[in-house]
C-alpha positions as CSV (number, residue, x, y, z in Angstrom):
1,X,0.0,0.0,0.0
2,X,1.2,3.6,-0.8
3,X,3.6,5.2,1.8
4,X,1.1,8.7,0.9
5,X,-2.2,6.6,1.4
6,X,-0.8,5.4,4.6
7,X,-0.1,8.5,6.0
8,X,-3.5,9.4,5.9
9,X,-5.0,6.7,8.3
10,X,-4.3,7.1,11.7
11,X,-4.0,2.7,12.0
12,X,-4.1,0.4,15.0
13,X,-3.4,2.4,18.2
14,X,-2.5,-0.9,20.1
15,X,-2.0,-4.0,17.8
16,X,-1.8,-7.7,18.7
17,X,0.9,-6.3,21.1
18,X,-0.6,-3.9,22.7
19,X,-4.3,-5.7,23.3
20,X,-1.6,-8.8,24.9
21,X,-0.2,-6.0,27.4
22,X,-3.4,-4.5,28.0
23,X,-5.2,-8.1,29.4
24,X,-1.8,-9.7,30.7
25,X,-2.2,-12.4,28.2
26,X,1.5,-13.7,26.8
27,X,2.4,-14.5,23.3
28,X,2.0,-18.2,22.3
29,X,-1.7,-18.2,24.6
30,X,-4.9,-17.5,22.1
31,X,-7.1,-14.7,23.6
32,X,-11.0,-14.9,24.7
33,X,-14.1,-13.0,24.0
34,X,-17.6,-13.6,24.4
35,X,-20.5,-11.6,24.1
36,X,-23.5,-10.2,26.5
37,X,-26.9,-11.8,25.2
38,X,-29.7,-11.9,24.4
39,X,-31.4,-9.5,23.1
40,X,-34.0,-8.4,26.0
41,X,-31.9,-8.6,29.0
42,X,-31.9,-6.2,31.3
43,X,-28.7,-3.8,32.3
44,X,-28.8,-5.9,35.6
45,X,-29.1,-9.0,33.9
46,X,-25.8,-8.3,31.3
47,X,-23.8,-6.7,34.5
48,X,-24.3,-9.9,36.4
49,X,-23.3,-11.9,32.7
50,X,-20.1,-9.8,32.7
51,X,-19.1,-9.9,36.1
52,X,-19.2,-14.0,36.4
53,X,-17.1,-14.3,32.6
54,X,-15.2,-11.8,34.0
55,X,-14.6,-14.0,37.2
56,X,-13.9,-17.0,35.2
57,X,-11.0,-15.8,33.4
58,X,-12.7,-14.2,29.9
59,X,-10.9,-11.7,28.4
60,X,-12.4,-9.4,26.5
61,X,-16.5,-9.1,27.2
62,X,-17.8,-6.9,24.4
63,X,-22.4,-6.5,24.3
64,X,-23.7,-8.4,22.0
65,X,-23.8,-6.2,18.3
66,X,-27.2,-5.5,18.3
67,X,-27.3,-3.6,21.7
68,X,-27.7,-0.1,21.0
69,X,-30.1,2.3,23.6
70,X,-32.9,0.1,24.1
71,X,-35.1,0.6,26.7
72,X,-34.7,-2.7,28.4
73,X,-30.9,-2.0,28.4
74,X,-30.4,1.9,28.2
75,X,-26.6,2.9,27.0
76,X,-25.5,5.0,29.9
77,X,-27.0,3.0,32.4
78,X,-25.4,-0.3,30.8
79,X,-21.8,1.0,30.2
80,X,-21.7,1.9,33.9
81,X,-23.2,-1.1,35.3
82,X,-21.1,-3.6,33.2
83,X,-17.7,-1.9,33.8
84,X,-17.7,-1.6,37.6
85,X,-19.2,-5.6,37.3
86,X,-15.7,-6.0,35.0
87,X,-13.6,-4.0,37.4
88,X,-15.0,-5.9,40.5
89,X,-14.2,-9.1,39.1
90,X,-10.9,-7.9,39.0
91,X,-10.2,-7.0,41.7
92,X,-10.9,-10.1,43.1
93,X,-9.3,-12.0,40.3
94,X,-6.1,-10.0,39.8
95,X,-6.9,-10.2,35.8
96,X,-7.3,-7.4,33.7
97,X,-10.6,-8.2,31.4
98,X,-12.2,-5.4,29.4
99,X,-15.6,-4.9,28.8
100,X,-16.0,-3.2,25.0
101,X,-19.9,-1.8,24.7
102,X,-20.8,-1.2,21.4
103,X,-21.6,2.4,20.2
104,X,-23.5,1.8,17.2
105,X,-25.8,4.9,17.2
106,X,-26.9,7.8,15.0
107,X,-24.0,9.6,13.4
108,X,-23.9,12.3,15.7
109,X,-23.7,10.3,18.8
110,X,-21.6,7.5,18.1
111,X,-18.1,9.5,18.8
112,X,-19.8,11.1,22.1
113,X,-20.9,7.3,23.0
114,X,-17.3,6.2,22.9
115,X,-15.8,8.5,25.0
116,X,-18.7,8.1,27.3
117,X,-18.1,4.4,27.5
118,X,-14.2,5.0,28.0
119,X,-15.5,7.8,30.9
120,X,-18.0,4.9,32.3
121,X,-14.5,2.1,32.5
122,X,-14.9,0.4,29.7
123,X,-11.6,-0.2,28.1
124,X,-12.8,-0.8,24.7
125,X,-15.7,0.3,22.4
126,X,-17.5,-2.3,19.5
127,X,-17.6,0.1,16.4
128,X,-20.5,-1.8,13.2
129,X,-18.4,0.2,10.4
130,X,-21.6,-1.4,8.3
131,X,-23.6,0.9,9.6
132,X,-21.7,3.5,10.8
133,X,-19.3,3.7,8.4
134,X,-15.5,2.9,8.2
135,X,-14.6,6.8,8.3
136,X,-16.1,7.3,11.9
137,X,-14.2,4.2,12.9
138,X,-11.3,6.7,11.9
139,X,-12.3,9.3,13.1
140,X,-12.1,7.8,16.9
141,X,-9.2,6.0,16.4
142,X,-7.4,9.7,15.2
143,X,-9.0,11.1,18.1
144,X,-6.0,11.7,20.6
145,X,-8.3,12.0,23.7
146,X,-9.8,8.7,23.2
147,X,-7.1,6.3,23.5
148,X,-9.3,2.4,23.9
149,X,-8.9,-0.4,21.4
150,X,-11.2,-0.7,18.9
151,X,-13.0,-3.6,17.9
152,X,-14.7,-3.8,14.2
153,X,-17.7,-6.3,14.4
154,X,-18.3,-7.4,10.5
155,X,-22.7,-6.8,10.6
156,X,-24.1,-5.8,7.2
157,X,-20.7,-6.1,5.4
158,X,-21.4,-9.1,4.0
159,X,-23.0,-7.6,1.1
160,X,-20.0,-6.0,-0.1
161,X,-17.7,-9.0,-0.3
162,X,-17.0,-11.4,-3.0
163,X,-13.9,-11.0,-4.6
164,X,-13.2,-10.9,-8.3
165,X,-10.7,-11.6,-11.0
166,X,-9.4,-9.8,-14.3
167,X,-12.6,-11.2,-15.7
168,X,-15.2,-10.6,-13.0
169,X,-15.8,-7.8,-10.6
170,X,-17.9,-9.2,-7.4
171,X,-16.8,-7.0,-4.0
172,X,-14.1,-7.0,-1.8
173,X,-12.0,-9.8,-0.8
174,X,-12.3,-11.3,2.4
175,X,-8.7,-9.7,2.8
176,X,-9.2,-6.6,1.8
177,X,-13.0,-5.8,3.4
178,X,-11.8,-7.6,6.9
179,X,-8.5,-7.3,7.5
180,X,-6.9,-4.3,5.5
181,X,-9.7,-1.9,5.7
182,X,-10.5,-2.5,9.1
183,X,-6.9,-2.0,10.3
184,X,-6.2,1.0,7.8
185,X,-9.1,2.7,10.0
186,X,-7.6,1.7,13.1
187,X,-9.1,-1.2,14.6
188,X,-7.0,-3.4,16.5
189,X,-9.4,-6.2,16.2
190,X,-11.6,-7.7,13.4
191,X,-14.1,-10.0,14.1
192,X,-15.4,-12.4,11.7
193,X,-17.5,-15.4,10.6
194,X,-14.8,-18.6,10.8
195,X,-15.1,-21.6,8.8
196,X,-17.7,-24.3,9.7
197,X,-20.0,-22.1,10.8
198,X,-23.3,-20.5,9.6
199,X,-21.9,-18.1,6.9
200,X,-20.3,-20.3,4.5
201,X,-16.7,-19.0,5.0
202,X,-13.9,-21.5,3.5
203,X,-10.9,-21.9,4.8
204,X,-9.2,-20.1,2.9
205,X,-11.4,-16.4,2.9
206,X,-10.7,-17.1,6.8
207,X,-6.9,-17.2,6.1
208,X,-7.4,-14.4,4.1
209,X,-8.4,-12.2,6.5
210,X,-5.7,-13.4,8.7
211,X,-2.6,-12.5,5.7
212,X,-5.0,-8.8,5.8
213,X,-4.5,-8.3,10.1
214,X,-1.0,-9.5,9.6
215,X,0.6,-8.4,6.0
216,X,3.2,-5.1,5.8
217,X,1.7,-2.0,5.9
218,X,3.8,0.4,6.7
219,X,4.6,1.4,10.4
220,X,1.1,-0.3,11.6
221,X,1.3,-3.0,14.2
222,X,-0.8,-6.3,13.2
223,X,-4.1,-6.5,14.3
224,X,-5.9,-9.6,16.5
225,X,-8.0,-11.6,14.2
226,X,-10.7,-12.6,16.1
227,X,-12.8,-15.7,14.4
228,X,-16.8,-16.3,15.6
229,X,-19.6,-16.2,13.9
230,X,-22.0,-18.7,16.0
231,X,-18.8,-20.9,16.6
232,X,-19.4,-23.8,19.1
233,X,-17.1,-24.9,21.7
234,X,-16.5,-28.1,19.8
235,X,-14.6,-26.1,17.0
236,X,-12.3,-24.8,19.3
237,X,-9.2,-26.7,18.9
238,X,-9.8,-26.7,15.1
239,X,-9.9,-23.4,15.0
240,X,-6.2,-23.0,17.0
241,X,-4.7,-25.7,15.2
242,X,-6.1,-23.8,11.9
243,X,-5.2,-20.5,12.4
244,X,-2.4,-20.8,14.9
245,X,-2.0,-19.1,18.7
246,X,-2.3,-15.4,17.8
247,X,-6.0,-14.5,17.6
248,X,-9.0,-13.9,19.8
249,X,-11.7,-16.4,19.8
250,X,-15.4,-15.7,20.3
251,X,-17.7,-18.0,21.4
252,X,-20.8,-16.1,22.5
253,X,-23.7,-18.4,22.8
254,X,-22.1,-22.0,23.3
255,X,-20.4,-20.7,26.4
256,X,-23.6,-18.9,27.5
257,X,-25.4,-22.8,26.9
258,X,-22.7,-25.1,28.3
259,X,-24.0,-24.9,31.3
260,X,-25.8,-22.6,34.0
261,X,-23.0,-21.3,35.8
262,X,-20.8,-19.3,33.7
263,X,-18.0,-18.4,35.9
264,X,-17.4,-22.6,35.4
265,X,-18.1,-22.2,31.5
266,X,-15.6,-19.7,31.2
267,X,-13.0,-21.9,33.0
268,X,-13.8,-24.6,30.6
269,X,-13.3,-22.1,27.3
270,X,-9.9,-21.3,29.0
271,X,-9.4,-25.2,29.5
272,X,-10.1,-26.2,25.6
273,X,-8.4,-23.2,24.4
274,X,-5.0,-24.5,25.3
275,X,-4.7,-21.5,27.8
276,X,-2.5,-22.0,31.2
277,X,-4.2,-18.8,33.6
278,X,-7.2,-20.9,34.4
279,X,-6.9,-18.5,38.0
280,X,-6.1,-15.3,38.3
281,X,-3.0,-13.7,40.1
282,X,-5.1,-13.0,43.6
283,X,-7.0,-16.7,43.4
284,X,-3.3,-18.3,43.2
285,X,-2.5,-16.5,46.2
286,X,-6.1,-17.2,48.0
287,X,-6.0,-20.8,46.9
288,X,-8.9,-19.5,44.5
């Protein structure tokens, strides 16, 4: 990519690098997400959801894509209850999770909704660049006073993929619409639907979008690819032995389903995910 086109993108504030400093997680371990659902829940409802994943060692808890400002689940009132459940977990647990609401929202507010959630203790925001666009994903990420990861969530850009050859124009690559335009914005994560799942991804667009998080561009650090998309906890170890140690897996309702107690559901993710933290720095020391 062109040194001059480069310039012009502010890029990944944190990186792989700086997302594995941020939650204490080491190189060589595979990072966890899951997501706060379903759709109805009240605020006191997801805070309780956050705290116990938080508890049981998840790592990054971001809402669930389609939470907005509903009013089960009002914004304000969520970001504040979620992040002080995250931060009490910690403290108990010695980990560092982050909880990352999502700020899809009307043009106008989106921006304000970030720093909102970063003023609430959230220590990362979920940006839809479907819906509200890749340029106010770089917009935040240029904003100096913000200073949280971003996460891109891949909703409604599904439409514009397809790829193409000399002969045939049919969208974006995988590469290109998930990994390179995503981190060229400045998102230092890009979720999106893995193989063997409900979208139809191959192996291959997957890998694609892993080459597009990873690939030279410039000065900006790679970016966590960050494979879900209704993924089970059965495809767990493919997924690691596919794509390697350095990405962030989501597993959203399969962890919710496992069983009733999530703190233990969490512990199991951890478990099958090859990770050796299954207790945080203050339960070693308490005998957990």
């Amino acid at each position: 990519m062109p040194p001059g086109v480069l310039r012009d993108y502010p890029g990944p504030k944190f990186g792989v690098e700086g997302l594995r400093r941020l939650v204490g997680v080491p190189e060589g371990q595979v990072m966890l997400m899951t997501a706060l659902k379903p759709m109805g829940s009240s605020t006191a409802e997801l805070a309780r959801m956050a705290y116990e994943f938080a508890k049981g060692g998840i790592d990054i808890i971001k809402d669930d894509h389609g939470l907005a400002d509903q009013p089960y689940s009002r914004y304000d009132e969520r970001i504040r209850a979620c992040a002080k459940a995250v931060a009490r977990a910690n403290a108990e647990t010695g980990r560092r999770c982050v909880y990352a609401p999502c700020v899809c929202a009307p043009a106008h507010l989106v921006i304000s909704r970030a720093h909102a959630a970063r003023d609430a203790g959230a220590g990362a925001v979920l940006m839809i660049p479907g819906i509200t666009g890749m340029d106010t994903m770089r917009e935040l990420a240029a904003d100096t006073s913000f200073g949280l990861p971003i996460i891109c969530h891949p909703a409604m850009l599904g439409a514009m993929l397809g790829g193409g050859s000399k002969s045939r124009v049919g969208g974006f690559s995988h590469e290109v619409l998930l990994g390179v335009l995503p981190r060229l914005a400045g998102a230092d994560m890009t979720i999106f639907p893995s193989f063997g799942g409900r979208f139809g991804f191959s192996v291959d667009e997957c890998k694609g979008i892993l080459h597009g998080s990873r690939r030279e561009m410039g000065t900006f650090p790679e970016i966590f690819p960050t494979p879900g998309g209704g993924m089970t906890m059965e495809r767990v170890a493919k997924m690691v032995e596919t794509f390697g140690a350095d990405i962030c897996l989501l597993i959203g309702g399969s962890l919710m389903g496992h069983s009733p107690d999530l703190v233990s559901n969490a512990k199991h993710f951890m478990g099958i995910a090859g990770r050796k933290d299954l207790w945080g720095p203050k339960e070693q020391i308490s005998g957990h």
